[in-house]
N, C-alpha and C positions, 0 to 999 in steps of 0.2 A: 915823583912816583907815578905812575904809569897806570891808569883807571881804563876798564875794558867795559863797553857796552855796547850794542848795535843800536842803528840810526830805526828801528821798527819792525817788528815782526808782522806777520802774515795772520791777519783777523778772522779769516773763515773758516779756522780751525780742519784740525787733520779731516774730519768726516763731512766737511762742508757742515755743519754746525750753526754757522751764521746765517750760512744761506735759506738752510730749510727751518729756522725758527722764523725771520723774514719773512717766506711765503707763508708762514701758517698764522701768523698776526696781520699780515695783509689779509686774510680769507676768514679774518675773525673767528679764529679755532684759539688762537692764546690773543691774551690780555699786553697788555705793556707791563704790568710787572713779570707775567715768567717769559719775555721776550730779555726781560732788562735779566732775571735769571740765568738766562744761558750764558749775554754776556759779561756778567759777574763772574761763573765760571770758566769762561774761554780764557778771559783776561787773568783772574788766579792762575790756569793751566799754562800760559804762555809766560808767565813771570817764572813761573817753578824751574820751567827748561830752561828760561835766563839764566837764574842762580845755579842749578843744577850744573847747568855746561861749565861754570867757573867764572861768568861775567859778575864785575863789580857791582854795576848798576843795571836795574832792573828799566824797560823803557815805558813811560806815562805817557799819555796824550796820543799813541797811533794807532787806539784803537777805535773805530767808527761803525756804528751800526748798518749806514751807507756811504761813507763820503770827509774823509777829514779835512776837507775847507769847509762841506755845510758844516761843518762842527764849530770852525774858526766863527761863522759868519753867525751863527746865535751866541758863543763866546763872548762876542765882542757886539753883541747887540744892535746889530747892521742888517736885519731880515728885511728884504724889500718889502717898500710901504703898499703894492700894490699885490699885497698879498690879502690885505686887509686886515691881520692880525688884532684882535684887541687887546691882550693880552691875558684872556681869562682858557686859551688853549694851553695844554698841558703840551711842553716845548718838546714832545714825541711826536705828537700832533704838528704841531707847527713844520717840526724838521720833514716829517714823510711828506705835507704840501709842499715844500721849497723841491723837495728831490721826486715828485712822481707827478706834481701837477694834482688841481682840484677839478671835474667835471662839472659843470652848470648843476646838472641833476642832483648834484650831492649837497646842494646848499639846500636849505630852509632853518628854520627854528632849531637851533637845538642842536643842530647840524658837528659845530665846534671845529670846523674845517677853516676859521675865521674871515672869509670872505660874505660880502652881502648875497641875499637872496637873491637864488636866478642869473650871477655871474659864475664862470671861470674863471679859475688862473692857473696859467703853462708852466710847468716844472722852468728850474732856473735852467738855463744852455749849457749842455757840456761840453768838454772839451778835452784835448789829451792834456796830459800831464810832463809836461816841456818833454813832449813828440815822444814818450812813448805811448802802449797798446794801454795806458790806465784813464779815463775819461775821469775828470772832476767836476763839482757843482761850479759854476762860474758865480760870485760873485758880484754882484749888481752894484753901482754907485753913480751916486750924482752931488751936487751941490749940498743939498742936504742931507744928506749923510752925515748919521750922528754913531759917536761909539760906545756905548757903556758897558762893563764888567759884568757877564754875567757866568761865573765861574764856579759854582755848587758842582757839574758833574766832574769836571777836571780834579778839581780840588778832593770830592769824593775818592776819585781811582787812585789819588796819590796815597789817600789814607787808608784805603783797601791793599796796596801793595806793602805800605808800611806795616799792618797787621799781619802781611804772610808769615813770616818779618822779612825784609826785603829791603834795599836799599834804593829807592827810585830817581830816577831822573827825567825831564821833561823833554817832549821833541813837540816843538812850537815850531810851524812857518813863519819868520819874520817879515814885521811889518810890510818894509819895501813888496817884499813877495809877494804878502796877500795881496796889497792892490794891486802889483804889477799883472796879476793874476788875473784880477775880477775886469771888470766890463763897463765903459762910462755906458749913463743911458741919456749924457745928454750932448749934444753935438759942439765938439771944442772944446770940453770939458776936459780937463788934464786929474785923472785918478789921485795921481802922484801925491795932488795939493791936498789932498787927504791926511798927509804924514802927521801934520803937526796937531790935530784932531786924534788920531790911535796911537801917537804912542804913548800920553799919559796914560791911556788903558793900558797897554805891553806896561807898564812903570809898577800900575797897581797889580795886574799879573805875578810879576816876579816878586811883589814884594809880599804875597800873602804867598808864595811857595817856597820863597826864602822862611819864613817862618815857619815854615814845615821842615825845613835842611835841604830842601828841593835846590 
C-alpha cells in the first residue's frame, strides 16, 4: 500500500512567523516560552495542511528554530567543548551560542551563556547545504567526540502531532551524513571513525519512536 508524505515543510511560516518571534527574543521583548509558543503553533499549522491536503503521515523532526543539523548536534549530545557548556544552560541557550556566537562582553557571573568569564566563542561555520542557497550549522568533531541521547524536544513534537490526532513520521539526517557533514577540528582526523560511536545513539533513537508507532 502506498503511504504519502513529504520529506519537510517550510518553518518560517506563511507570515515569516518564525523569523519575527526570532528577532523579538533575540532583543529580549519575548521570553523562551512564547518564542517556544509560536513554534508549537507553526508546527500544529503546518501538520493540519499535511493532513488536510490528503498526506498520510504528518512530517516530525524539520522543524528548527534556526538550523536542523544544530538540532542533530544537541540531539545527539555532541555540542563543542569549546563552548564551555556546563550544563546547567537551558538548551535554548546553548543552541542560540552554537548558532550566533557569544561576545567577550556577555560573559560574567550569571551570564548562562556557558563560557568563562572575559572569553568568546564564534558561532559554529556555516556552510551550503550540498551546494544549494541554504547555509547549515557545521558540526565540529574530533577524537573525542562523545554521543549521548538527548531526545525530550524530538520525542515532544512526535507527541504533539499525535494529539492533533495526526499520523507522524520522522525526517532524521543519517548518521554517515551528519558527520560527512560536520568538520574534523583535528589534523588527520578521519570524522567517519565516529560511526561506531552514533550509532548506538540513532539505535536508541528509533527505538523510543518505535514505541511511539513512529
Amino acid at each position: 500500500m502506498i503511504r504519502t508524505h513529504v520529506l519537510g515543510f517550510p518553518r518560517i511560516g506563511a507570515n515569516r512567523e518564525l523569523k519575527f518571534a526570532l528577532e523579538r527574543h533575540w532583543r529580549g521583548e519575548i521570553d523562551e516560552a512564547e518564542l517556544q509558543d509560536v513554534a508549537a503553533e507553526l508546527r500544529a499549522r503546518h501538520w493540519r495542511l499535511q493532513a488536510g491536503a490528503g498526506l498520510d503521515h504528518v512530517t516530525v523532526g524539520d522543524f528548527a528554530l534556526y538550523d536542523q543539523v544544530a538540532d542533530l548536534i544537541q540531539l545527539f549530545g555532541c555540542e563543542p567543548a569549546r563552548f564551555g557548556f556546563t550544563g546547567e544552560e537551558s538548551p535554548l541557550r546553548r543552541y542560540f551560542a552554537m548558532a550566533r556566537g557569544v561576545a567577550a562582553h556577555e560573559h560574567g557571573e550569571g551570564c548562562g551563556c556557558g563560557a568563562s568569564a572575559g572569553e568568546g566563542a564564534a558561532a559554529l561555520e556555516m556552510t551550503k547545504w550540498f551546494d544549494t542557497n541554504y547555509h547549515y550549522l557545521v558540526p565540529e568533531f574530533d577524537a573525542a567526540t562523545a554521543f549521548t541521547l538527548h531526545a525530550d524536544r524530538l520525542l515532544a513534537e512526535v507527541d504533539e502531532a499525535i494529539a492533533l490526532p495526526a499520523s507522524p513520521k520522522a525526517a532524521l539526517l543519517g548518521p554517515v551524513s551528519f558527520l560527512f557533514l560536520g568538520k574534523s577540528k583535528e589534523a588527520g582526523f578521519d570524522r567517519l571513525a565516529l560511526l561506531e560511536r552514533l550509532l548506538p545513539v540513532y539505535e536508541q533513537l528509533l527505538v523510543k519512536l518505535a514505541a511511539r508507532g513512529v
